[in-house]
C-alpha positions in Angstrom: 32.0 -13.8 10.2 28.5 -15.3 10.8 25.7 -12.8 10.8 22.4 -14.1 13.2 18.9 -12.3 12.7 16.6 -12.2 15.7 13.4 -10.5 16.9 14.2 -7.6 19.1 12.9 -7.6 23.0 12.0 -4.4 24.8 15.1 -4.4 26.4 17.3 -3.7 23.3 15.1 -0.6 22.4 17.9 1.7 22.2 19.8 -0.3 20.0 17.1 -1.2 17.7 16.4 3.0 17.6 20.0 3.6 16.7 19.7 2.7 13.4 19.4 5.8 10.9 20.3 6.3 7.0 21.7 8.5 4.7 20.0 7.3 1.6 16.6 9.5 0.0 14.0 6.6 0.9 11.6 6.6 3.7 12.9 5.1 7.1 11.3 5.5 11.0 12.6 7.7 13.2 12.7 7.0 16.9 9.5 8.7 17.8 7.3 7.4 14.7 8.2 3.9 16.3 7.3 4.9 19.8 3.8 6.0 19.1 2.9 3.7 17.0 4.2 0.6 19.6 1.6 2.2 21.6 -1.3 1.2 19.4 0.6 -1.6 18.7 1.3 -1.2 15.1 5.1 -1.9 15.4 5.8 -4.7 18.0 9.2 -6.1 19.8 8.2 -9.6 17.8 7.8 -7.9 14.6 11.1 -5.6 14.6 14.2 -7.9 13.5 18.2 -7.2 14.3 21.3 -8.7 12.9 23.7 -9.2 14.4 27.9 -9.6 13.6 30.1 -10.8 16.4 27.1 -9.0 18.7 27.1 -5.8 17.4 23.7 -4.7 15.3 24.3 -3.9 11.8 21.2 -4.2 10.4 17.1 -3.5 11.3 13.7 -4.5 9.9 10.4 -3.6 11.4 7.3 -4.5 10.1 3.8 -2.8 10.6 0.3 -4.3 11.0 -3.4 -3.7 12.4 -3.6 -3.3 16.1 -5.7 -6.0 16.7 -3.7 -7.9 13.8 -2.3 -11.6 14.4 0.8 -10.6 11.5 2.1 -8.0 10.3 1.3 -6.6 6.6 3.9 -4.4 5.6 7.8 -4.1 6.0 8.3 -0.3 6.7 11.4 0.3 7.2 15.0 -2.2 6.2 18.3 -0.6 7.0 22.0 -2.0 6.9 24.8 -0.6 8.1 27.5 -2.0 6.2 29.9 -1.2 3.6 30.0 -3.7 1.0 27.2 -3.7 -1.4 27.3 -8.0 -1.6 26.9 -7.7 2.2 24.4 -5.5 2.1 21.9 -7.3 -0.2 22.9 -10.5 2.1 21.9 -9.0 5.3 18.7 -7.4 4.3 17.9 -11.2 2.5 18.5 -12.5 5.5 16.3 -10.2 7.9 13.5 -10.9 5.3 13.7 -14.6 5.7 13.9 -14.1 9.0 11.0 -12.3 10.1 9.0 -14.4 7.1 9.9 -17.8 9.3 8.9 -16.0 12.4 5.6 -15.1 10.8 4.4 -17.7 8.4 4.0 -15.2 5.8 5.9 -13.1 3.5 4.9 -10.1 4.0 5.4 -7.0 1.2 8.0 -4.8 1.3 7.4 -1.0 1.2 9.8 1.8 -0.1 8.7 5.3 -0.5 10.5 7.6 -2.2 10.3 11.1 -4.1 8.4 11.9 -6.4 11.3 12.7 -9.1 13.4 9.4 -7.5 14.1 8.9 -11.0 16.2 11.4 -11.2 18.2 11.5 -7.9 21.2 8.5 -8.8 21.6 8.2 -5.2 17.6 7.0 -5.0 18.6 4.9 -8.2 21.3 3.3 -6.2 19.1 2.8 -3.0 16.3 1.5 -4.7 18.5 -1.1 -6.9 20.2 -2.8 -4.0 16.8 -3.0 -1.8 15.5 -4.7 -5.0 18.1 -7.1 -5.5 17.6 -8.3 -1.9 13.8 -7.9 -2.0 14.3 -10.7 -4.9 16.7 -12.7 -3.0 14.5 -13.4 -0.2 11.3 -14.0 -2.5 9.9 -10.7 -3.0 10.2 -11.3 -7.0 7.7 -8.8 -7.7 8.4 -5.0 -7.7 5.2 -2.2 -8.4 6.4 1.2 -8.6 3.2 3.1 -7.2 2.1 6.3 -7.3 0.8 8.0 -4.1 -1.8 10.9 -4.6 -3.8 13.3 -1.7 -6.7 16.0 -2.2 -7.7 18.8 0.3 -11.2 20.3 1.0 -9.9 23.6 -0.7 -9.0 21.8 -3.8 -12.9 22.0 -4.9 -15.3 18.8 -6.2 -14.4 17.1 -9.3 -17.1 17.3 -12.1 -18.4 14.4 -13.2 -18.2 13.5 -16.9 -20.5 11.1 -18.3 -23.4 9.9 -20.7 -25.7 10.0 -17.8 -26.9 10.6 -14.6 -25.9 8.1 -11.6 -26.8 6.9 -8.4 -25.4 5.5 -5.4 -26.2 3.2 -3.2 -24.8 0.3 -1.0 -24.5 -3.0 -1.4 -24.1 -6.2 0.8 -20.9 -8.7 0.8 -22.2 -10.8 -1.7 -22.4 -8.3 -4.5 -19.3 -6.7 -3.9 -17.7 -10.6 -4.0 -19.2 -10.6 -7.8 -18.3 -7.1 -8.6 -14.6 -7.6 -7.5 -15.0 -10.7 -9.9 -16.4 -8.9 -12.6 -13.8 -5.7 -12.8 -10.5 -7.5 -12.9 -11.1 -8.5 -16.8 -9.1 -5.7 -18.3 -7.6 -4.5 -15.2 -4.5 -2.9 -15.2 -3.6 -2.7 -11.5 -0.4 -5.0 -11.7 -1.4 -6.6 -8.0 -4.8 -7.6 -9.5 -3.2 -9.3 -12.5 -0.8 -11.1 -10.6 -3.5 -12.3 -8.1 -5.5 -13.0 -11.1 -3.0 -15.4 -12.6 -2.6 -17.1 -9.3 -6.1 -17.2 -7.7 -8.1 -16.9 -10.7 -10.9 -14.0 -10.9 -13.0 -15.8 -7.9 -10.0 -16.5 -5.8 -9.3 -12.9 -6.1 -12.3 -11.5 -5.4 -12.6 -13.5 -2.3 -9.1 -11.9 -1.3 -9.7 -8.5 -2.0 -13.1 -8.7 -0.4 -11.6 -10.1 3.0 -8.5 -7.8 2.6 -10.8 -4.3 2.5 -13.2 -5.7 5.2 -10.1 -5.0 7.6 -9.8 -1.2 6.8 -11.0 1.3 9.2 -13.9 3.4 8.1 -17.5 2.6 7.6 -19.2 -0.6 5.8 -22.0 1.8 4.6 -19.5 3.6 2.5 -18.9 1.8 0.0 -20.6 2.7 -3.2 -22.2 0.6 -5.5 -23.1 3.2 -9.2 -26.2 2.8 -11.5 -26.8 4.6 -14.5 -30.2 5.7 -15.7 -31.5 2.1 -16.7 -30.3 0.7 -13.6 -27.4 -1.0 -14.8 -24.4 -1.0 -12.4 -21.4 0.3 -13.7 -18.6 0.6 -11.3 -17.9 0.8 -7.7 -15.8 2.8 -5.2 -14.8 2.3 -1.6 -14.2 5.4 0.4 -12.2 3.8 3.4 -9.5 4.8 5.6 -5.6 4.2 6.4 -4.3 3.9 9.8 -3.5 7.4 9.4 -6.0 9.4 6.5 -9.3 8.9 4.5 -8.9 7.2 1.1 -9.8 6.2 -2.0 -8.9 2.6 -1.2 -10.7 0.8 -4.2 -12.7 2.2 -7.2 -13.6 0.3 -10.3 -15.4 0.6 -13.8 -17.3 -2.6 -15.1 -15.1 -3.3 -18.3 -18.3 -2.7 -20.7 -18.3 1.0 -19.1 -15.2 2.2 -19.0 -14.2 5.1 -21.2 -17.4 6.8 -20.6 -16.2 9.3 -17.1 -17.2 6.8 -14.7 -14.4 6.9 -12.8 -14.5 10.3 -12.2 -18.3 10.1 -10.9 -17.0 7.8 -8.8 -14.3 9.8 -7.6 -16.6 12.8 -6.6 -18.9 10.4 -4.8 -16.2 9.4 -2.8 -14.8 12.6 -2.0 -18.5 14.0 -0.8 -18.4 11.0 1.6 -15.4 12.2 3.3 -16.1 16.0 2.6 -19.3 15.4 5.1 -17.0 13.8 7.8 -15.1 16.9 7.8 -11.8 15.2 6.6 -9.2 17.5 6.1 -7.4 15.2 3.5 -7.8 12.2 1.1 -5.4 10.0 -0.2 -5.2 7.1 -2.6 -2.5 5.3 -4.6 -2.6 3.9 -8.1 0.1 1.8 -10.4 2.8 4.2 -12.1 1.8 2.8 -15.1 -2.1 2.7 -14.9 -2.5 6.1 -16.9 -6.2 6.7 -16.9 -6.4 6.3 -13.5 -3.7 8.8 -12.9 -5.6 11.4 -14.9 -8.8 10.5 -13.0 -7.4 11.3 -9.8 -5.6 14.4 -11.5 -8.7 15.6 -13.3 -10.0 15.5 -9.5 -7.8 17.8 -8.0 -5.3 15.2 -6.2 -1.6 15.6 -6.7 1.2 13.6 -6.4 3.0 13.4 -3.4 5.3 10.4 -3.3 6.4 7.2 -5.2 6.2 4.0 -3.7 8.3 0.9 -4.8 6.4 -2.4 -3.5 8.4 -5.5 -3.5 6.0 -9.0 -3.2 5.8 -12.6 -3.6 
């Protein structure tokens, strides 16, 4: 039987919001959607249904900006079918779907627990949503980790050689400083970009990607040691929902030295004096030192986050 994929018009609301699922990954619930189709973060054109003989058996709604042309992010995928073959089909096929609609793939987001691992039912739902993550062109998957700190948690303290400063910097140094801190990197996004875009191309992308955050331009941080050197950077910035951490870096000939957890602090005093009541920040499962850094600061982990990309 022939399976269609379409966007989802106001009038099949109900139907779209029908949808739930058994399996320990993240999904949105009915009133999640409604509140946030009030800022206009999910939108009838970027919430997909398929269809079988006219009855829904599968969703996809994807999440972007308010003021955003595309989305950025598929939230939530679910299927309600039986077979597993089927299954991967469908969600391919919703993925495709909304990628036509949009002119751009956009990644696919999976949160899960922190001990997913562990849980052979999370195995299970992970491996499936992979296979048709890959199916559809997603080929890349980034297991993340996702990390918050609280006002009670107490300052990091800074280790390292010397005393720093902070200041800001204009659009043109932070292009050469995005430039300058992927040799080395070992953010997996980075790398791949990298080996696409090259270390310029990259830089240009990340620099118009983090000029779309919420927060405020004069918070990002530019550090300098003693001498005046610059050593690393660190953007404290905002999701659509907390303060974050959304970008900090060591210049390759510094690292090793505590930067990162200067850098950390600085951030963190930024948002301590806006009164936010929580930080957050992600980081690469496998990037270890940066793990520790936002360890050694007080954050802890509360999530995993699979990311499947082009």
């Amino acid at each position: 039987m022939t399976v269609t994929f379409r966007a989802s018009p106001p009038d099949d609301l109900e139907a779209l919001l029908a949808f739930s699922t058994s399996d320990p990954v993240s999904w949105i619930d009915a009133d999640r959607y409604r509140q946030e189709s009030v800022t206009r973060n999910y939108r009838p054109e970027w919430s997909f249904l398929a269809e079988r003989d006219g009855r829904p058996i599968g969703r996809a709604l994807w999440w972007g900006g308010s003021d955003a042309a595309k989305p950025s992010t598929l939230d939530d995928l679910i299927v309600d079918v039986s077979d597993d073959d089927e299954r991967v089909a469908v969600a391919a096929g919703l993925i495709r779907a909304g990628a036509e609609a949009f002119g751009t793939l956009p990644e696919w987001v999976v949160d899960v627990a922190v001990d997913w691992h562990d849980d052979p039912r999370a195995v299970a739902a992970v491996a499936w949503r992979e296979q048709a993550a890959r199916t559809a062109g997603l080929g890349r998957t980034t297991e993340r980790v996702s990390v918050a700190w609280e006002p009670g948690t107490g300052l990091p303290a800074a280790r390292t050689d010397g005393d720093l400063t902070f200041r800001t910097g204009d659009d043109a140094e932070f292009l050469d400083l995005f430039a300058r801190v992927t040799v080395g990197s070992l953010d997996a996004h980075t790398r791949a970009t990298v080996a696409e875009l090259g270390a310029h191309g990259t830089a240009a992308d990340d620099l118009e990607f983090y000029l779309t955050l919420p927060g405020r331009r004069q918070d990002w941080l530019v550090a300098e040691d003693a001498d005046g050197l610059v050593v690393g950077f660190v953007l404290a910035t905002r999701t659509a929902y907390d303060a974050a951490i959304s970008y900090i870096a060591v210049l390759p000939q510094h690292r090793g030295r505590g930067v990162v957890d200067a850098l950390l602090a600085a951030a963190l005093r930024v948002h301590g004096a806006a009164g936010e009541p929580r930080v957050v920040g992600t980081t690469d499962s496998e990037n270890v030192p940066m793990r520790r850094a936002f360890e050694r600061a007080g954050f802890t982990v509360t999530k995993r986050r699979i990311v499947f990309e082009a």
